[in-house]
C-alpha positions as CSV (number, residue, x, y, z in Angstrom):
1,X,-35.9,34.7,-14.2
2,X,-35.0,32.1,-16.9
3,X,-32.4,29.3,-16.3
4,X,-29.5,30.9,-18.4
5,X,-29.9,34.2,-16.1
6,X,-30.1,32.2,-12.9
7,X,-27.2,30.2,-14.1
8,X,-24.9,32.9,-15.3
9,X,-25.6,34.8,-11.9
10,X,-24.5,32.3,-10.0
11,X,-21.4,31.6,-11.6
12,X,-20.8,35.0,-11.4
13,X,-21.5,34.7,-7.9
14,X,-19.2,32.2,-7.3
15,X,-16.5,32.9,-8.9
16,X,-16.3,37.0,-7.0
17,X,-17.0,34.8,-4.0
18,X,-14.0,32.9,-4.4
19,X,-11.6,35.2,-5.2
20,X,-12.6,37.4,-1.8
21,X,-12.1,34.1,0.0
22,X,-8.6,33.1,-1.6
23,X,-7.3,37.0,-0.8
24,X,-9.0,36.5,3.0
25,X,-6.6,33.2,3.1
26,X,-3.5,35.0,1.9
27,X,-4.1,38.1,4.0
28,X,-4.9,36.5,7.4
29,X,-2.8,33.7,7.2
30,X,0.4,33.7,9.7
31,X,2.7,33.5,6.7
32,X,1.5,37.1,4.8
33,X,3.6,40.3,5.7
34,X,3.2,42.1,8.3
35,X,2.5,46.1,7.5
36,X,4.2,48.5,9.5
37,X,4.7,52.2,9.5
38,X,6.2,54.7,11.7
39,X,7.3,58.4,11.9
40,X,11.2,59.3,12.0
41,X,12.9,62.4,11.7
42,X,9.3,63.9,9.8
43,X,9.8,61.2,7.1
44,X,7.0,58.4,7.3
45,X,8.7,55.0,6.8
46,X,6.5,52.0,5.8
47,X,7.7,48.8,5.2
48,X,6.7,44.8,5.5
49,X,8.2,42.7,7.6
50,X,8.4,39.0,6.5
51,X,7.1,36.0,8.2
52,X,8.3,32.5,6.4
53,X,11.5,31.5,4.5
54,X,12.1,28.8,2.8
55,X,16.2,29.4,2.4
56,X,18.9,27.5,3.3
57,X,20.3,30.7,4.7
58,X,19.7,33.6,7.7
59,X,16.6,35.1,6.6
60,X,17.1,38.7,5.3
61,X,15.2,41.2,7.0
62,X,15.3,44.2,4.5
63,X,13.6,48.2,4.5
64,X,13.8,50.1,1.7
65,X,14.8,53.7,3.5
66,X,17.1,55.8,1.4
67,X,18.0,58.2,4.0
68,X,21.8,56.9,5.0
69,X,21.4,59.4,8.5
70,X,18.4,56.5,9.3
71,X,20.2,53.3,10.9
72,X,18.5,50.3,12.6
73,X,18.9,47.3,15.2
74,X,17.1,44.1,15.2
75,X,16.2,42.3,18.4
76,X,15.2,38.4,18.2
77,X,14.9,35.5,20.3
78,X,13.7,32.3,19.0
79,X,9.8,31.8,19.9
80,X,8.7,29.4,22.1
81,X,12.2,29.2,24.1
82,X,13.8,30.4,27.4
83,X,16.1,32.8,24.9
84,X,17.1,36.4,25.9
85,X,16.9,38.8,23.2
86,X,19.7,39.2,20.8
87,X,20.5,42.6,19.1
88,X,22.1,43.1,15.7
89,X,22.3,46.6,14.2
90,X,21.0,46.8,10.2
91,X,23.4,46.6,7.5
92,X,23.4,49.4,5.0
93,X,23.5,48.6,1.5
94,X,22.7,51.6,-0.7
95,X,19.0,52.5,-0.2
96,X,18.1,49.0,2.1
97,X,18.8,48.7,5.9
98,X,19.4,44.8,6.2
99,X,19.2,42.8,9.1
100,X,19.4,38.9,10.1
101,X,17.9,36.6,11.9
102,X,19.7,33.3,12.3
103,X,18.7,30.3,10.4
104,X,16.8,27.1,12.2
105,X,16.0,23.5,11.4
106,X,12.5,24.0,9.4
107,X,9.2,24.6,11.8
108,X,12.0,26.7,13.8
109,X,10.2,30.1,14.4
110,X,12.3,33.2,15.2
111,X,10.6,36.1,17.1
112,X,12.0,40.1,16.0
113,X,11.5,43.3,16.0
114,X,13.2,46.4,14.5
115,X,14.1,49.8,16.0
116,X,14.8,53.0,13.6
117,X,17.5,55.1,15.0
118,X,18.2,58.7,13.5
119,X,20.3,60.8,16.2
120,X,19.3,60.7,19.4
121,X,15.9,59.4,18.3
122,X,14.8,55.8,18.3
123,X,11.4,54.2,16.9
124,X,10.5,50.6,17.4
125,X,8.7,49.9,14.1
126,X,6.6,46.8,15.0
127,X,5.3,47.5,18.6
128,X,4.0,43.8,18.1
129,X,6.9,41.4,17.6
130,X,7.0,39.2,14.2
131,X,7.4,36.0,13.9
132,X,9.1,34.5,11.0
133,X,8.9,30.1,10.5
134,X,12.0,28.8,8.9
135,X,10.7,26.1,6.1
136,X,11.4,24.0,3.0
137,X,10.9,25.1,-0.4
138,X,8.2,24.2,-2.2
139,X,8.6,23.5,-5.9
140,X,6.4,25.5,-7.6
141,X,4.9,22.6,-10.1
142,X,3.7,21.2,-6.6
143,X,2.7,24.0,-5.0
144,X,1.0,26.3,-7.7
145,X,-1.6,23.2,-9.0
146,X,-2.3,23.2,-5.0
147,X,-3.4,26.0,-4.8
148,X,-5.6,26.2,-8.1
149,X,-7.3,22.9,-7.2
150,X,-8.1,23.7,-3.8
151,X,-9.7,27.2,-4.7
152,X,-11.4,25.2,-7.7
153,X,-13.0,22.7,-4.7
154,X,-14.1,26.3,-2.9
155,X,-15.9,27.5,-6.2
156,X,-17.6,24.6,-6.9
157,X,-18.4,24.2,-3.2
158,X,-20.1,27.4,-3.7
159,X,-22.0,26.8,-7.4
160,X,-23.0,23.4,-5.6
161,X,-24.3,25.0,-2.2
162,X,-26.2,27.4,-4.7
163,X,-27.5,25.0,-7.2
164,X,-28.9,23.3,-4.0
165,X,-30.5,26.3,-2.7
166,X,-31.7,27.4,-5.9
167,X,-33.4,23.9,-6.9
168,X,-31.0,23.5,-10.0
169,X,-30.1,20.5,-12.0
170,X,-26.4,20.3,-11.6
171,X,-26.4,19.9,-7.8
172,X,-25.1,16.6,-8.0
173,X,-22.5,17.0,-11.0
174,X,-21.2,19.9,-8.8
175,X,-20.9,17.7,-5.7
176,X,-18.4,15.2,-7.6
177,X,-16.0,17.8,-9.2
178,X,-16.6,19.4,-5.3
179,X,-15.0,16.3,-4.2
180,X,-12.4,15.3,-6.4
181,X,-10.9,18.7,-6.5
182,X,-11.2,18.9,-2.9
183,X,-9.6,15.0,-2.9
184,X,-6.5,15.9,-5.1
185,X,-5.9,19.7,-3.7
186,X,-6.5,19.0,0.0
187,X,-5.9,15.4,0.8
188,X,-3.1,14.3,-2.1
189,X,-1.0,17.9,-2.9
190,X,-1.9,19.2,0.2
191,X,0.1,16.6,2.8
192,X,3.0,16.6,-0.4
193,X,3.4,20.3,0.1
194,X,3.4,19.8,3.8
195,X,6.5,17.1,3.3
196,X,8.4,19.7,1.4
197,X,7.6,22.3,3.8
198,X,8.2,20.4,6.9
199,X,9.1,17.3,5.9
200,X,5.7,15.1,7.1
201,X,3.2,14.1,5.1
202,X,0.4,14.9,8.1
203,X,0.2,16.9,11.1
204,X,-3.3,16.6,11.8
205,X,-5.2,14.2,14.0
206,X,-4.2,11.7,15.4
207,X,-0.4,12.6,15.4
208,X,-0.9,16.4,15.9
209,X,-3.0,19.5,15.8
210,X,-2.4,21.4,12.7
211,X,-5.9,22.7,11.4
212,X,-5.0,22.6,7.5
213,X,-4.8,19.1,7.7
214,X,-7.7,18.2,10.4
215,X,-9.9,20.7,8.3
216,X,-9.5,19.2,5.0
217,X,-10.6,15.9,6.0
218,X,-13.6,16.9,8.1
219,X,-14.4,19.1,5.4
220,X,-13.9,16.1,3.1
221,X,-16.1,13.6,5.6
222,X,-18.8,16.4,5.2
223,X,-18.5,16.0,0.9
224,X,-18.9,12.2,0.8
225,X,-21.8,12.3,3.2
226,X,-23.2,15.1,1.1
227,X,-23.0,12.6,-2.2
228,X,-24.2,9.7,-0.5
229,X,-27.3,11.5,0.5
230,X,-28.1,12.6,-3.1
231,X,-27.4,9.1,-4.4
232,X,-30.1,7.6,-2.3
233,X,-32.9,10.4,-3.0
234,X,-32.2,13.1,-5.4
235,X,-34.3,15.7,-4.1
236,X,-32.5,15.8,-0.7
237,X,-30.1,18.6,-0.9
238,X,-29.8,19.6,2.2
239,X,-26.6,18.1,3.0
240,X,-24.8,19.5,-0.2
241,X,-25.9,23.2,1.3
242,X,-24.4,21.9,4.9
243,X,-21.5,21.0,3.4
244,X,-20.8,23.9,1.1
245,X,-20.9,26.5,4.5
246,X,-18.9,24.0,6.5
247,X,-16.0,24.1,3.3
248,X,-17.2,28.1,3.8
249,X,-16.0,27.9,7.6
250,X,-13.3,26.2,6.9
251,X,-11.8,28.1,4.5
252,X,-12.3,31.0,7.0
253,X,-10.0,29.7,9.6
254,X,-6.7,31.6,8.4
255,X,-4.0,29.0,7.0
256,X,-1.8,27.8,8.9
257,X,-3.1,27.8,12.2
258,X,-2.0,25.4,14.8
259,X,0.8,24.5,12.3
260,X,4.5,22.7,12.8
261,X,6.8,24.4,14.8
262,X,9.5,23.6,17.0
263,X,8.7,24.2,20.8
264,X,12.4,25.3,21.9
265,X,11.6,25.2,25.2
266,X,11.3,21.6,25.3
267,X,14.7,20.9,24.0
268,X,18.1,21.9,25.9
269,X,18.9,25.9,25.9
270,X,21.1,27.5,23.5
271,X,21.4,31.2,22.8
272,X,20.8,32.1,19.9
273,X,23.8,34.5,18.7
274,X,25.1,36.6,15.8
């Protein structure tokens, strides 16, 4: 196989292997939507039930179900507290059913789920309760190059663990732009997005447990060793394939995990009313 074919391969590679990994992230993160769908009445309702806000506001909780005989409740308690459950019923405006749950400080989380009623028959749609985190708003011009940069740092990651593997020449041009893009998206916009969402800079080790932040800089730790090796002997690339899977495993880990939230249970009891 010539160079050019190896070389267009693997970008190829790369870059399909990226995108499956950045719609992984999205989708198994504790932020994305939960699906649901449930049988009333013969009609087969399906809706998503959100999981982060960023408002200033009571989060809006809202079904698209134009069928005005279909009403609906909403039970919540705020997580990680001593709470009872609160019901609300829905609101009806035109075709939505809207329900709310009440705002918190950001890192609050807010537990619910939502019963169907049509007649004399009731279906819980989520048999598993949601949980929704109150948060900050991100800017987009902060959040958007983030996100670009840090997916840039997982392609490269990839081209570089390749290159490595495949005994090509770019190896160590890949392992800098590997670096710096993993530098600026994880370790500078990444804590800035954090202080906008929940207003610290880092919640990772030593001051707490969130596994964004301890990942990017073990992941980081793993890059810099990776560079150092190849700047004392060329042909040892070994490291640079280590390092690619460990960015690999830790882009696996689902975003968000371990993250800031307020343990309620730890602070004095309030109910949490409508």
């Amino acid at each position: 196989m010539n160079r050019q074919l190896k070389t267009a391969l693997i970008w190829i590679f790369a870059i399909v292997f990226t995108v499956f990994i950045a719609g992984y992230q999205r989708k198994t993160g504790p932020t994305y939507e939960m699906s649901v769908k449930k049988e009333i009445g013969g009609q087969l309702i399906k809706a998503k039930l959100i999981r982060t806000y960023d408002g200033n506001d009571d989060a809006k909780i809202i079904l698209t179900i134009p069928d005005t005989s279909i009403k609906g409740k909403i039970q919540f308690r705020r997580f990680k507290s001593y709470d009872s459950w609160t019901t609300a019923p829905m609101v009806r405006d035109g075709n939505s059913l809207i329900g709310s749950l009440p705002h918190q400080d950001i890192a609050g989380k807010v537990m619910y789920h939502v019963t169907l009623v049509k007649g004399s028959e009731e279906v819980l749609l989520n048999d598993d309760a949601a949980v929704l985190r109150y948060k900050g708003h991100v800017p987009m011009f902060i959040l958007l190059p983030h996100i670009l940069i840090i997916f840039l740092a997982m392609l490269f990651s990839t081209l570089t663990g390749l290159e490595a593997i495949f005994k090509g020449k770019n190896t160590l041009l890949y392992t800098w732009i590997t670096i710096i893009t993993l530098f600026i998206g994880g370790l500078i916009l990444g804590p800035i997005v954090q202080k906008f969402s929940f207003n610290v800079y880092w919640a990772g080790w030593p001051f707490g447990h969130d596994l964004t932040d301890n990942k990017s800089i073990v992941a980081f730790i793993f890059w810099v060793i990776a560079l150092i090796v190849q700047y004392r002997n060329r042909e040892k690339k070994v490291w640079a394939i280590v390092a690619s899977v460990v960015l690999l495993v830790v882009f696996l880990i689902p975003h968000s995990m371990l993250g800031s939230e307020i343990d309620f249970t730890k602070l004095p009891k309030t109910e949490v009313t409508k």
